[in-house]
Structures are given as structure tokens and as C-alpha cells.
N, C-alpha and C positions, 0 to 999 in steps of 0.2 A: 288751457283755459281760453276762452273765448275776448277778444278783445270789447271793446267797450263799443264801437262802430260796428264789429259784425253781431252782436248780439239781436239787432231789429229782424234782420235780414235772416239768424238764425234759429227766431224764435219760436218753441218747440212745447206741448206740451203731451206728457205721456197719460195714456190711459189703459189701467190692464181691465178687461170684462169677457165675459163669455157669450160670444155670440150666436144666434139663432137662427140669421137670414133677414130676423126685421127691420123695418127701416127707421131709422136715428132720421131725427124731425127739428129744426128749428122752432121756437114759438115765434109768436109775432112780435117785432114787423120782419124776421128772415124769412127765409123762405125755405122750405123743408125741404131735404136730400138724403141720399143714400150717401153709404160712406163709399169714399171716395179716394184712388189713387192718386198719390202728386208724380208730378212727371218727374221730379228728382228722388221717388221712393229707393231705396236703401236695403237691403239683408242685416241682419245681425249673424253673429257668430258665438258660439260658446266659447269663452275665452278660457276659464276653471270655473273648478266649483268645488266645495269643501264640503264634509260632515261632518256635524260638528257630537255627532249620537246623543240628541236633546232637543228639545225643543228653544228655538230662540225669542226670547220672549220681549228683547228689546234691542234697536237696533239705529246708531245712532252713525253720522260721516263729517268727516272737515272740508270742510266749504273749498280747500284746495285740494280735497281728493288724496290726501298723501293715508291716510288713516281710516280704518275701518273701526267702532267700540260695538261688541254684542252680548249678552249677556243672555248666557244659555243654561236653561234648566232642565231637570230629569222627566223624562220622557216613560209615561208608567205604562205604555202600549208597548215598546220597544226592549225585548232579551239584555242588548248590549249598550241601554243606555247610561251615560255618567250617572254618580251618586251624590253627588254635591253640587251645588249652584258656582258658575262659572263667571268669572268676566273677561274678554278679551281682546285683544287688538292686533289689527293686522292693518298690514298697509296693501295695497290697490291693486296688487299680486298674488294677494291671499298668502303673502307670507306673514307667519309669527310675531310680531314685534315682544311682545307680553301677554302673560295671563296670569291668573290669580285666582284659586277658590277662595270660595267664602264660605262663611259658615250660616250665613242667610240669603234669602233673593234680593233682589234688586226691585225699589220700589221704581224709581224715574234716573234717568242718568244723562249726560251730556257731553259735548267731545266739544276743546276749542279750535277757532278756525285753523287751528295751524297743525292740528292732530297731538301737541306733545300734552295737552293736560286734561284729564278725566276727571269729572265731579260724577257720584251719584250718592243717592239717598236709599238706605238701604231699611230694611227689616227689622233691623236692630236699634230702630230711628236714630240714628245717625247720619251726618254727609260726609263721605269719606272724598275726600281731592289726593289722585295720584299724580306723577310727574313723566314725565319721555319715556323713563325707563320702569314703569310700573315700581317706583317708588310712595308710599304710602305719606305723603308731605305734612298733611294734618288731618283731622276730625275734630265733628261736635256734636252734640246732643240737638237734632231737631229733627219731624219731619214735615217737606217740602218736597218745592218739584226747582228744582238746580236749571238755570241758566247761565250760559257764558256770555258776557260782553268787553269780546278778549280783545279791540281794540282799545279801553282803557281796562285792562288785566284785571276784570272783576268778573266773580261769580255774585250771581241775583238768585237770592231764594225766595220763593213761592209760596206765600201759604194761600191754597185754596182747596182747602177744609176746613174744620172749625178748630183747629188747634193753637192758630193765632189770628180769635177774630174779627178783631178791629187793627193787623199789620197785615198791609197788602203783600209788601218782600222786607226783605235784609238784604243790606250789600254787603261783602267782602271783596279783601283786596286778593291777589293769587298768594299773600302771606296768610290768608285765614283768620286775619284783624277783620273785625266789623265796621263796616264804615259809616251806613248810616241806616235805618229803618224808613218806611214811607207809612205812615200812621192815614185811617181811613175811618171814616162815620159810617159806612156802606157796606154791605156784606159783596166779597169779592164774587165776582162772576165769569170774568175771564181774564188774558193774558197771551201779549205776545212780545217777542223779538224781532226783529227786522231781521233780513235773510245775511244783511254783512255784520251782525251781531252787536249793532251802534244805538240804534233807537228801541224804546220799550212803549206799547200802550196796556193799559190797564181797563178794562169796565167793569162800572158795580152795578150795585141794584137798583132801577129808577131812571137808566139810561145813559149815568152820566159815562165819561168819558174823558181820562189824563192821559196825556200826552208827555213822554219823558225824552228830552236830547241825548245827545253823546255824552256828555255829564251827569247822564241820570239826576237832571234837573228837570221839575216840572214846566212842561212848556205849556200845557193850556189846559184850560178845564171844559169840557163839550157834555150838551144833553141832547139826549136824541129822544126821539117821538115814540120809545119803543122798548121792551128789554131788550138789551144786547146777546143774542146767542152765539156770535163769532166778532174778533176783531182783530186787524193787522196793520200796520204801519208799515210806509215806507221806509227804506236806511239812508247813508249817506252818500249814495251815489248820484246825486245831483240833480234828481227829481225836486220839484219841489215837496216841502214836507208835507205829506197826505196819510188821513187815516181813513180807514174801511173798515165798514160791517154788515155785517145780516141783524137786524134785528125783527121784532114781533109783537104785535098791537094787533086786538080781538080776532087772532085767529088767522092773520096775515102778517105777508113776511117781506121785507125790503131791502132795498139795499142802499147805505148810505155813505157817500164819498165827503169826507170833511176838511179843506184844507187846514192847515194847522197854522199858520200864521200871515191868512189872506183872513178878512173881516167878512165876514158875510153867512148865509145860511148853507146848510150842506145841501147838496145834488140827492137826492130820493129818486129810486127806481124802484116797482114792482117786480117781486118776485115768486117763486109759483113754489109750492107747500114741501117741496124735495130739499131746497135751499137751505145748510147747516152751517157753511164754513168760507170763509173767504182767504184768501191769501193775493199777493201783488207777487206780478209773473215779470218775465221778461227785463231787466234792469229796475224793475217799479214804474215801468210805465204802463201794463197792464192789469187788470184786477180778472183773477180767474172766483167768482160764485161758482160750489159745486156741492152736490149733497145724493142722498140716498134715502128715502121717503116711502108710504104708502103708494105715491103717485109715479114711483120709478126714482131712475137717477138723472141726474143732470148736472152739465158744467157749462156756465157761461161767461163769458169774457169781454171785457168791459174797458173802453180806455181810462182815462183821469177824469173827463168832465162826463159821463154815464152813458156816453155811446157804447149800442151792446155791437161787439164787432163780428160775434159769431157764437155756437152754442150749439151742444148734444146732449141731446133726450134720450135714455130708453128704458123702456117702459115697464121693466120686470125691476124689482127690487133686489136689493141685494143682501147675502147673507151676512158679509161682513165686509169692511170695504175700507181703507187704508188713505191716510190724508197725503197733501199736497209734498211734495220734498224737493227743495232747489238747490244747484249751486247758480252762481253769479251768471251760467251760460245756458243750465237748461233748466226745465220743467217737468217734476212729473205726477200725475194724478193717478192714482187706483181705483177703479173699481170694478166691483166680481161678482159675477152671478152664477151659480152652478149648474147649467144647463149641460151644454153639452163638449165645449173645449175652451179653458183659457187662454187669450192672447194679451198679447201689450204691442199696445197702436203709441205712435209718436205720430203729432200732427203739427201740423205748420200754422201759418197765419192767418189762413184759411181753412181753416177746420178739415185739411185733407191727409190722408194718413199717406208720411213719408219713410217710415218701417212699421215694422211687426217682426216680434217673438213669440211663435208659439210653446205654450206651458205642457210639462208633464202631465199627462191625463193625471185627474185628481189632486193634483197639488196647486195650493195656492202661497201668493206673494202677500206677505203683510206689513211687510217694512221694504221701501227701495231708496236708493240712492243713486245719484248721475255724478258724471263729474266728465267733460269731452264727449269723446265718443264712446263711453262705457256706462252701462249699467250695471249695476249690483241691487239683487233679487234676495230678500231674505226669507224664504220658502217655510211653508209649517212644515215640514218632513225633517226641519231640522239641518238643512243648506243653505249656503250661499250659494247661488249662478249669477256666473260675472259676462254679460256679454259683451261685445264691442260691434259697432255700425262698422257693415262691412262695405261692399262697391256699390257702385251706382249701377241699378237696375233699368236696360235702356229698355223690358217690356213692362210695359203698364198695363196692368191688367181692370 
């Protein structure tokens, strides 16, 4: 894992897309470029890779990289695919730790920082919580989208559909006591966790915006100019506390940065009609905007007070395209256009690509994970590829 000092210095974000030759353009005020090699560019290596003869249809990692959770379904193209819905876990090896069929899928599921305890929400509307050893610890009757906030050993349930309309979440303790409910006037709109699993923000309808601490305690109550289509909180790594969003007012889309316990109004920036999701990079000191649009895709990056630091445009859309995934040291962003071969670029702080992995002709990455020097690819063909950043390349090409 990445110390807390070299994280600036090694700050990295991944993009998989299929390229064409075109040229990736900054908007204004940068200045447009081709992509471009960093003189410290890197190899990757296929380290393993599993099949799992299924489709993976979900795919979750612990923020310490010790744990892989996937949950693999029947595969109705495939002679020798499984027959029953799967759940499983492996550690960083691609070894076995546990599995477990079920007798339904998996609606949404969660792994905590530390890899030993699994929540998800299953079919059977239920949330089932196993333990280290795929021990089944308890269950309950509900469905939700399961959260871990495993620095105070709680799971955070979600309701956002109508099944609990006026309860944003339910807390539980890792005993499967309920601790407290957060009751709401507003129909839920989004939801997020911080990447070290401490802070929560919530947006409803109308703009507004809660701010929850490491006590899942309300810290503030915020309205924006705008619906909220995306929203993310910093955690508690010593940032100050800051929330981010994408929101949208008559047809335009923005980006707004709020401190959470400085007085004052939030920073607003213009943003261009691709713009769906936001997340905070690099320790939370940077904000990556990125989205997939009529007008192409794009990822822009942004420090705390709304300087755009850097950003890539291109111009085809994409068919299906996979969100942000961090651990404490890197970054990674998906997106994929099915032209004519997929790669995955890691770029620096400079928006300069410092590797590449090229993809199986025809197979795409829809879930990934980092954790050091490795990446984990969870492929629609029903794999895992695990690479690892190999030597330093002294040709740049």
C-alpha cells in the first residue's frame, strides 16, 4: 500500500477504451493533445487469471487488497456453464478462500475493508452477512443496497427504491442489531461512502444534501442549484471535509464542490452534457468528473477549490462503461467503446499514460479493482485477469 506522502507523487488514474487513432482533446481553458507517453511508462504482466464458467455479474475488493467477493451466474451461451448462482471469495492470488451456492442471485453485495465480512442482498429479499470463513452470521427480511462502514463495524442499508419511502438507510451493528434508521421528507436520489468507508452523503429531491461523520451523525444539511445526479464525500484522511456533485438545472450540468464545515457558498463549475458521476481521487485531494454521453466520454479532474487540472475527451460513445474503483493508492476509471481493440491506460498527473494493457480481442472489463501494483479485470467471458505493473520502459514511444 502506498504511504500517505508518496500517494501525490503517485497519483494514477486508469482508463480502459478502445481506441481508433483519434485525438483525446482537452476543453477549455486546456489545451488539446494526443495521448501521450510519460517517460516513466511501465509493461504490465499477466500475473493469473481464473474461470469461473459464468457470467460475473458482480464484483466487489477490500480496500487492503487481501480479498476478492464475486458473484457468478449461469452463463446460457456457454455448454459447460454452472447451474446455480454462485458467491465467492478469493484473496489477491486467486486463491479460494470460500464459496457458497445459493438458491437465488445476488441483488447488490459488499466486502469490508479488511476482506473478512460479506453483506449482500439477495433475491429472496433478504441481507444475508457472512463472516472470514463464509460462515452465514445472520439474516433479515429486506431489500436494499448494503454498505460497509467497517471502521465503526457497521453495515448501512439503502433503500433507494420505493420500498422504504420516506427511510433513507438503516444502520446495523456487525451483530445484526439495528442501530438507528435516518427518516427523510424527500424521495432518495443518491448515495455514497467515502473510499476509507468513514463518511456517508445522501442526496434527495430538490438539491438538497446530508452530510453524515464517522458516527453516522448528521453533519450538515446543503441545497444546491440543481438535481443531484452524482454525489461523493471525502473520508477521513485529513482532507478537509468536502462534498462533490454533478448536478442539473434546465438542460445543464455542473459541478459543485461544498465544504462541509467552512461557512460559505459552494464552488460551481460548468460542465459539458457526457458528465454523470463524480468520485474524489488521489487521498481526496482530487475530484475525477467522468461520464459517457450522446457527446462522447469524458473524465475531468479537479482539485478542492475547482481548478480543472487536466481532462480527456473522446468522442465516440460508449456501449457500456464501468465506474470509478479506488483503493487508498490508486485510481481506476473504465471506459469502452467497441471499435476495434480494448486497452487500459493508467495515467499520471498529467494526464500522460504511464502503462497499458492490451484486452482480448472481444472481451470487455466490467468490474476492476487495484490494490499496489496489480490490477484485477473482471471480464464478461466470465474471468478474472490479474495483472501486475511490470519494469520501467526506458523507450517511449
Amino acid at each position: 500500500m502506498l504511504t500517505k506522502a508518496g500517494i501525490f507523487l503517485s497519483f494514477a488514474v486508469l482508463l480502459i477504451f478502445q481506441t481508433d487513432g483519434q485525438t483525446f482533446g482537452g476543453r477549455s481553458p486546456l489545451t488539446q493533445h494526443s495521448l501521450q507517453r510519460s517517460s516513466g511508462f511501465r509493461s504490465h504482466s499477466l500475473v493469473w487469471e481464473k474461470d469461473f464458467k459464468g457470467l460475473i455479474s458482480d464484483f466487489a475488493m477490500s480496500s487492503n487488497g487481501a480479498r476478492l467477493v464475486i458473484h457468478v451466474v449461469p452463463d446460457p451461451d456457454r455448454r459447460d456453464s454452472i447451474k446455480k448462482p454462485w458467491i465467492r471469495v478469493l484473496d489477491r492470488n486467486g486463491k479460494s478462500v470460500w464459496k457458497k451456492q445459493l438458491s437465488t442471485r445476488v441483488k447488490d453485495l459488499a466486502i469490508s475493508a479488511d476482506g473478512n465480512q460479506i453483506v449482500a442482498t439477495l433475491y429472496d429479499q433478504k441481507v444475508h452477512f457472512w463472516d472470514a470463513k463464509g460462515r452465514e452470521r445472520w439474516k433479515f427480511h429486506s431489500i436494499c443496497r448494503p454498505y460497509f462502514l467497517s471502521p465503526a463495524k457497521k453495515v448501512i442499508c439503502v433503500y433507494d427504491d420505493d420500498t422504504h419511502p420516506r427511510t433513507a438507510f438503516d444502520l446495523y451493528s456487525f451483530a445484526g442489531k439495528k442501530v438507528r434508521s435516518e427518516k427523510i421528507t424527500r424521495d432518495l436520489l443518491g448515495f455514497a461512502v467515502s473510499e476509507d468507508q468513514t463518511r456517508v452523503a445522501v442526496s434527495l429531491d430538490g438539491g438538497r444534501v446530508l452530510a453524515f461523520n464517522d458516527l453516522v451523525q448528521n453533519w450538515g444539511t446543503f441545497d444546491w442549484p440543481g438535481e443531484v445526479v452524482s454525489v461523493a464525500t471525502t473520508g477521513g484522511s485529513g482532507t478537509a471535509p468536502t462534498l462533490a456533485g454533478v448536478i442539473q438545472k434546465d438542460g445543464k450540468k455542473k459541478l459543485v464542490i461544498q465544504s462541509i464545515i467552512k461557512k460559505g457558498p459552494p464552488v460551481i463549475r460548468d460542465l459539458g452534457d457526457s458528465a454523470n458521476a463524480v468520485h474524489f481521487l488521489n487521498s481526496d485531494s482530487r475530484i475525477a468528473v467522468y461520464g459517457n454521453g450522446r457527446t462522447g466520454q469524458i473524465m475531468d479532474v479537479y482539485d478542492l477549490i475547482g481548478n480543472l487540472i487536466w481532462n480527456i475527451g473522446l468522442k465516440n460513445s460508449a456501449e457500456y462503461h464501468t465506474p470509478i474503483v479506488a483503493d487508498t493508492g490508486s485510481v481506476s476509471l473504465s471506459l469502452d467503446v467497441p471499435l476495434k481493440g480494448i486497452a487500459l491506460y493508467e495515467f499520471d498527473s498529467e494526464g500522460k499514460i504511464t502503462s497499458e494493457i492490451p484486452f482480448v480481442p472481444g472481451v470487455g472489463a466490467f468490474f476492476l479493482g487495484t490494490y499496489e501494483d496489480l490490477v484485477f479485470l473482471a471480464c464478461d467471458d466470465g474471468r478474472i485477469r490479474t495483472y501486475q505493473k511490470g519494469n520501467l520502459k526506458t523507450s517511449v514511444q
